[in-house]
N, C-alpha and C positions, 0 to 999 in steps of 0.2 A: 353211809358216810358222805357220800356225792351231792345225798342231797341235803343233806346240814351245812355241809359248803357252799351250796346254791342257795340256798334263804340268807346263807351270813350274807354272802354276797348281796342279792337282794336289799337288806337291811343294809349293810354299807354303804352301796348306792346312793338309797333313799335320802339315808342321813347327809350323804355331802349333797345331793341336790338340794336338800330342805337348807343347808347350809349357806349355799349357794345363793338356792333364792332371798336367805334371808338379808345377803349381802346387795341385793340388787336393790334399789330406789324405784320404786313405783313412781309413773309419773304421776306427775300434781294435774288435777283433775281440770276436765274441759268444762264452758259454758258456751252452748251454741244457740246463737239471737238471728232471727233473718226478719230485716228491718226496709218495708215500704216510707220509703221520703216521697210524700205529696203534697202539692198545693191545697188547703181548704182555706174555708170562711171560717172566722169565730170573731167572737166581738168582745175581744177581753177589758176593752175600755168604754164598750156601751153604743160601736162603731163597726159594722161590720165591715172586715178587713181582709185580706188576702195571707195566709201564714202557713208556715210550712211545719206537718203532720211526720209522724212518725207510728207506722202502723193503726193513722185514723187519729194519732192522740197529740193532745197538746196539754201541755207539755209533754215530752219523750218520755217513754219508758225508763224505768229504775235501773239500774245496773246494778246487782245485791252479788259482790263477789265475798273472796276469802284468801288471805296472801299467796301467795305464789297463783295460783288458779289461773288457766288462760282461758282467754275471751277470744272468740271467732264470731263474729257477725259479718252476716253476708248483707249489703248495702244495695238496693236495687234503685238508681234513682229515676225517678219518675219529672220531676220537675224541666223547666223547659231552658237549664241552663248549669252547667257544670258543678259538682257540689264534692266537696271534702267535710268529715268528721275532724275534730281532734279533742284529745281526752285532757282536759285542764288539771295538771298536776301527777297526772302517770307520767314516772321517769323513762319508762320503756330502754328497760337498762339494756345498753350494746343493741340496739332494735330501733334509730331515729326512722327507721323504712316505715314505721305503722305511725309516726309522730301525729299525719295527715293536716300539717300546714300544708302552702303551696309552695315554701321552700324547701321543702322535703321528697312529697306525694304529686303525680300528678292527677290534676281530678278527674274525678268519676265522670264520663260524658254523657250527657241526656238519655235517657234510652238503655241506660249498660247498667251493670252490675260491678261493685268490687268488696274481696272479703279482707277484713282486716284480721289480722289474729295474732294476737300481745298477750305479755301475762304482768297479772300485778306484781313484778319479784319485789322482793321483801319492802310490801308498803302496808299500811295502814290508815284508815282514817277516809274523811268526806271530799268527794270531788264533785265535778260535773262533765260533761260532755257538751260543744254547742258548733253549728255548720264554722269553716272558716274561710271559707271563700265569700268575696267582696261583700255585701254588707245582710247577707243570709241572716246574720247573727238576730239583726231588727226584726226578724220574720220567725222568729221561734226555734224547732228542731233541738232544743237545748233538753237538759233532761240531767237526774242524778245518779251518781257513780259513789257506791260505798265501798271498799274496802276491811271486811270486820277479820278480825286476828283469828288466830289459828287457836284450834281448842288448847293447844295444848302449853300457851302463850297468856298469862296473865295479866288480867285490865285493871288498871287500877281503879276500877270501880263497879259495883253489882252488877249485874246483867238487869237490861231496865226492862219494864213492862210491853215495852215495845220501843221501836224506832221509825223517825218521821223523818221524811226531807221535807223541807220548806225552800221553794225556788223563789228570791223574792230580785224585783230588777225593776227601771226606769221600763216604761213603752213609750214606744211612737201611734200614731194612727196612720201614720203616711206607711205606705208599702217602703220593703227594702231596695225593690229600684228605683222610686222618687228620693229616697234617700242619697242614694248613689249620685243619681242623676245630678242633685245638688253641690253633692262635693267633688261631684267632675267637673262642674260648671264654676269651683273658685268659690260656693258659697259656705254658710254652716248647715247643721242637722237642724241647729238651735234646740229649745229646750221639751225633752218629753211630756208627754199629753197628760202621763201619768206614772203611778206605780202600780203592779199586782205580784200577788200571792199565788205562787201555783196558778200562774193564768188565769188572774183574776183581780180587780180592785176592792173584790168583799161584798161591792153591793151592785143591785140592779140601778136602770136609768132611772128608779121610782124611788133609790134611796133606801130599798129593800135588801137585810139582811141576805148575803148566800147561805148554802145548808150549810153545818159544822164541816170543817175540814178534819178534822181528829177531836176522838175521844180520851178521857184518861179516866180510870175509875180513883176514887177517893182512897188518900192514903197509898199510892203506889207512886213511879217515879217512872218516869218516860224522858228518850234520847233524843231530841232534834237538831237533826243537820241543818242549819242558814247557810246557804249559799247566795253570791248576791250574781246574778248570772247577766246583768245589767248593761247598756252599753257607755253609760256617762256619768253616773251620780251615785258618788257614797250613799248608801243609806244608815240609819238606824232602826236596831229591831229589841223589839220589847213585848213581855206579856201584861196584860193588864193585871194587879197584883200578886204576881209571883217572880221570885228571885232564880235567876239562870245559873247555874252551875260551869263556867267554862271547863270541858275537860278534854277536848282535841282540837287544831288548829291548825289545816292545810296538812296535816298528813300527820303529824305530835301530836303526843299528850301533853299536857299541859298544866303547869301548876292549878289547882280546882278551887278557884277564888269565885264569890258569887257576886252578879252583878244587876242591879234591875232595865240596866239598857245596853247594848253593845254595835260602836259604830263596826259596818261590816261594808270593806270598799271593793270596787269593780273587781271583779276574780275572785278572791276571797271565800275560803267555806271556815265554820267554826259549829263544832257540837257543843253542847246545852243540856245538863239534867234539869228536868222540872220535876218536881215534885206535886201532885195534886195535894194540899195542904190547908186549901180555902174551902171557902162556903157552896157547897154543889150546886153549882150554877152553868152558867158558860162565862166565856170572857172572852176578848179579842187580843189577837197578838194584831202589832202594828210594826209598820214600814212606813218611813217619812223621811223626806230628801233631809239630807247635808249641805253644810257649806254653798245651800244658793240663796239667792233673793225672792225665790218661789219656796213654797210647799206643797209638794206632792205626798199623800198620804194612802197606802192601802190597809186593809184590815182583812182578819180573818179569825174564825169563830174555834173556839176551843171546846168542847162540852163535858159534861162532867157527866159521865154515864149516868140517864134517868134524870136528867134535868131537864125542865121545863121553865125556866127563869132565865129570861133574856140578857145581855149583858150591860153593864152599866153603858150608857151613852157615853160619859165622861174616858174620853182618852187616855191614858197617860202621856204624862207631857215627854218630849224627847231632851236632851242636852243642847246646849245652844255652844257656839264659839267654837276654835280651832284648840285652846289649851285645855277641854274633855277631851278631846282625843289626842290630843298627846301624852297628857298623862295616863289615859288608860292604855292606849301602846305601853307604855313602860309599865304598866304592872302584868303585863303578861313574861309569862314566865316558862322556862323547857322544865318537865318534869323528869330530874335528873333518873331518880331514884325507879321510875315506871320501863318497863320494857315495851319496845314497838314490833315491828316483826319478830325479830330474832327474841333469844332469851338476856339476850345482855341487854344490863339497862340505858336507853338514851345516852347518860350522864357518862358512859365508857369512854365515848366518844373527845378525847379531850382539845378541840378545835382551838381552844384559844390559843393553845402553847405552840400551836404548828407558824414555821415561818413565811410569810409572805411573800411570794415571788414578784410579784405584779399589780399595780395598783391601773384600775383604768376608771378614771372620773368620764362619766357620760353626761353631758347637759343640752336639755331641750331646748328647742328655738321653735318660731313661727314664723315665717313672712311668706313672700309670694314670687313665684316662678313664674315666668310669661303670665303673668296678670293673676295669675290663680294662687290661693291659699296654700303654703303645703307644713308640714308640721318637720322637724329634722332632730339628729342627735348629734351631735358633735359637727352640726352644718352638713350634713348628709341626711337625705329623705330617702328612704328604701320604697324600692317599684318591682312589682312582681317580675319575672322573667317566665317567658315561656315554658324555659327548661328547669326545673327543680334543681337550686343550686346543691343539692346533696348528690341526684344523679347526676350532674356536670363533675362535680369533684371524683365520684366515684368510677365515671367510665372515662377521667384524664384529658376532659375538655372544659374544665373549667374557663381556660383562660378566651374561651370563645363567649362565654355565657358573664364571667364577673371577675371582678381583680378583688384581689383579697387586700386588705388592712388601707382602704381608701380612706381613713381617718384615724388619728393616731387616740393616743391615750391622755392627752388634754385636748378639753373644749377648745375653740378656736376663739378669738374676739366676738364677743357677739353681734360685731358686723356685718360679719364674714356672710357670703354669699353663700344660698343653698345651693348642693348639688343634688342630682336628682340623678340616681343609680343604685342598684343592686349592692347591697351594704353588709360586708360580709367580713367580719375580725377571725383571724385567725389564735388559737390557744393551745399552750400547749400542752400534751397528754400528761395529767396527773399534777398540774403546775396549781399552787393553794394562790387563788388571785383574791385583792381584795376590788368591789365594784361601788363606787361613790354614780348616785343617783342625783344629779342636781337637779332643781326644780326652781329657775327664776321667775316662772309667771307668780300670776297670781289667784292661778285654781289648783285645786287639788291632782294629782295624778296619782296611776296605777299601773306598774310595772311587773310582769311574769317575766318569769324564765322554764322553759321544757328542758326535760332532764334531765334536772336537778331539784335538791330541795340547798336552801341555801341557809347561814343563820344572819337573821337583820340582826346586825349588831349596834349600830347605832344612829342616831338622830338627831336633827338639830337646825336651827333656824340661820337663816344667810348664806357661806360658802364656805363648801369644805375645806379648812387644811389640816396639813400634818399634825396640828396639835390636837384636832378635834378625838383624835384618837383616844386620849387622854380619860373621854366621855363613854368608851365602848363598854358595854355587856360581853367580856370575854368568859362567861361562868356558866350561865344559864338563856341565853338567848333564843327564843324557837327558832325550829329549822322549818322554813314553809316555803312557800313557792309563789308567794303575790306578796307584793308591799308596796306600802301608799307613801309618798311624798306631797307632804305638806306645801302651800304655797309660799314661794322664797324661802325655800329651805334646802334641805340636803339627808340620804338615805344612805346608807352603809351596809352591805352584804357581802359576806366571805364565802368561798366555797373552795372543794376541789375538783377538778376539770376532769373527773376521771371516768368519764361514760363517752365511749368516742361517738363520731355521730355530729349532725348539724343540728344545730339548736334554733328556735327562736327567744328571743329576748322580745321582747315588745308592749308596747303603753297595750291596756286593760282594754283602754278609751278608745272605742271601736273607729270613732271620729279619727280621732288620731292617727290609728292603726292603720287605718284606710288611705292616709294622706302622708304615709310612710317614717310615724315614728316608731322604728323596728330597726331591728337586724339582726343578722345569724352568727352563732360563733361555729368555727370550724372544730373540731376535736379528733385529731385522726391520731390512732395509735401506730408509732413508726413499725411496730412489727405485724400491721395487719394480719393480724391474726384470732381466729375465733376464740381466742381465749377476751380479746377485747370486744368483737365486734360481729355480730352474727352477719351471713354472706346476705347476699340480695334476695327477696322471695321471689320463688319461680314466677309467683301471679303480679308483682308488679309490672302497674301501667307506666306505659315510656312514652313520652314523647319531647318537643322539641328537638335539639339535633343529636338526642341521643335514642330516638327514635329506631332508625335501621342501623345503629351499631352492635359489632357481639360485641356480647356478654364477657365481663373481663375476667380473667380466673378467681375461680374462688380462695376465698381465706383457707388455712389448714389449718 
């Protein structure tokens, strides 16, 4: 009898442990990358050049994750000058510590090592990665970040034959410290040398074909990510006759309208079904500038498994003028009815009917400070600080490092004299703002925002007012994280403010970027608490004057 009650027991046991465990959540799995940043040569435009490697490679290694999945890479930098990562379009929810701008992160110093480690929480869809510290960006280190859904999470569309990135951007040939050099010295970049593909313009200095960059067998249907990873110039990208399928855009799905060309601006990613459906050949996709007075043109080879037929010469032509891309902005579309991370569909979301707290209109300027160029938003031009204004905010010394809301929520005259300071809006937790993007010049611009995905609701030529609202995409509008403003025109994006943390906002246009059209918004949750905001990593680098300070208490 003692021991029939000892097995019951046993079995009892079992069962609540098995019970037990079956109530516990396994964490969501790790990806570990240890990544050498070094100087090499490579001659992407036919010019041997000075650019910055990534385990040997140019362009950077792929980043192939899966939603929630965290990423730990250990960062060793080798180069002979400070270097920061940042991931273009990971929201790094409650986590702005791994963001790695310089208003965030302090950088990595020559010589040293730092591990970043983020997780994709509930995202989807194509990104990039590229250096952020002063004008690195001209020098390479950029590389693709995918995001694919969870098995158990439906795509609205078949699993393709494979999946490609395609990194397509403006070059220079000048190094990224002749670059600098220039726009410390008050002058421009002026215009790149070229365009390539996956680090490369397509052909040799003899006008000779590169090898195939990707295959497709006939009859099958393959995924490509365009990202335009650029530091100046919209491009356009097209296959030579085949028709693109849009079916994700900055982190959405997308209504799946087919297109034979798509402009794709600074920051920007957008995936692409193609279909192999033509004659088994090869063919070229192209990249060709926008909106300038030059053409810069790259190419690269598509091949049709077992083809030995070269590809027509004859390019396809690209779209010409500012009103193709405006109207094809307006045929894109959120696909309501598709689910993204989660299992509920996008379309759940009903953003339009939420009320408005906050309207803040931002309009760019250019003039010159002590003789020098500098680019501004509201007549404030942002200048790094020593101290990362998220670690000033965090360890209660902000007010020694930057004053917050030095510019209000209208543009100022466009007189008005630039300031030249640390440029830091404060927002408040969970508050649905709307953000008007004015654009008076008369070039194109491109505008991010980190840690969030936002939805461009609307657009339109001259200056924003109150009526333009009238015009907005309150139904379907994609929620993405880079939008282009038209020249003399104006941009419209809603969002809500709900990932505490400091943010950057900032033009695309690394020129820009560099000459401080930027700034950060503050988002602190009044109940600092880990339900909002993860504490500090033990491994974060300190410095400025938050250097020899303790460590403030942690969140609970």
């Amino acid at each position: 009898m003692e021991v029939k009650k000892l097995n019951l027991r046993v079995v009892l046991f079992a069962l609540l442990s098995l019970l037990c465990l079956s109530t516990v959540k396994a964490e969501d799995p790790y990806l570990f990358f240890t990544w050498n940043v070094t100087y090499g040569t490579a001659s992407p435009l036919g010019v041997p050049q000075q650019v910055i490697l990534i385990n040997g490679q140019f362009p950077g290694p792929n980043i192939n994750s899966t939603t929630n999945n965290n990423i730990v890479i250990n960062v060793f930098n080798h180069l002979d000058e400070p270097f920061l990562f940042t991931w273009n379009g990971i929201q790094h929810r409650k986590n702005s510590w791994q963001d790695g701008m310089p208003g965030t992160n302090c950088p990595i110093a020559a010589g040293t090592n730092y591990t970043y480690h983020f997780q994709v929480k509930d995202q989807i869809g194509s990104y990039f990665y590229f250096p952020s510290v002063g004008m690195h960006r001209a020098a390479g280190g950029f590389g693709g970040l995918r995001v694919n859904s969870r098995l158990l999470i439906p795509v609205p569309f078949d699993d393709p034959a494979d999946d490609y990135t395609v990194l397509i951007g403006d070059w220079y040939t000048k190094s990224h410290k002749v670059l600098a050099q220039l726009l410390d010295a008050g002058r421009s970049i002026g215009n790149p040398a070229g365009v390539i593909i996956n680090g490369s313009p397509g052909k040799d200095a003899a006008g000779k074909d590169d090898a195939p960059l990707f295959t497709m067998e006939a009859g099958k249907t393959y995924r490509y990510r365009i990202c335009n990873v650029g530091l100046k110039v919209s491009l356009n990208f097209r296959i030579q006759s085949h028709l693109m399928k849009l079916v994700e855009m900055d982190g959405s799905h997308t209504v799946q309208n087919d297109y034979k060309s798509l402009d794709i601006h600074v920051g920007q990613c957008f995936s692409v079904l193609v279909t192999a459906n033509q004659e088994p050949k090869d063919y070229y996709m192209v990249a060709s500038t926008r909106f300038t007075k030059y053409m810069r043109t790259a190419t690269g080879i598509i091949r049709y498994a077992g083809s030995s037929v070269p590809p027509s010469p004859e390019l396809p032509a690209g779209p010409v003028g500012w009103a193709w891309s405006f109207n094809q902005w307006r045929s894109f579309r959120w696909n309501l009815t598709a689910s993204a991370a989660r299992p509920n569909p996008q379309g759940s979301y009903h953003y339009g009917s939420i009320n408005i707290t906050r309207t803040i209109k931002l309009a760019s300027s250019v003039g010159l400070v002590n003789g020098k160029r500098r680019f501004a938003l509201n007549g404030a031009s942002h200048v790094e600080s020593p101290t990362p204004l998220k670690l000033a905010e965090y360890y209660g010394v902000a007010d020694k490092v930057f004053k917050y809301d030095t510019i209000g929520d209208e543009p100022p005259e466009s007189s008005a004299t630039i300031t030249v300071a640390p440029n830091v809006l404060n927002a408040t937790f969970r508050d649905y703002i709307e953000i008007i993007l004015e654009n008076p010049e008369r070039s194109i611009q491109s505008y991010h925002l980190d840690g969030y995905s936002f939805f461009a609701v609307g657009m339109g030529h001259g200056k924003w007012t109150p009526a333009s609202r009238r015009s907005y995409n309150l139904l379907d509008a994609v929620s993405r994280h880079t939008i282009q403003v038209y020249p003399r025109s104006w941009s419209a994006i809603m969002l809500t403010f709900d990932n505490a943390g400091m943010w950057s906002l900032r033009s695309e246009l690394w020129e820009r970027h560099y000459l401080g059209q930027q700034l950060y918004i503050s988002v602190v949750s009044p109940a600092r608490s880990l339900r909002d905001e993860y504490n500090i990593p033990d491994n974060t680098l300190l410095c400025g004057v938050v250097a020899s300070l303790p460590k403030p208490p942690p969140y609970v």
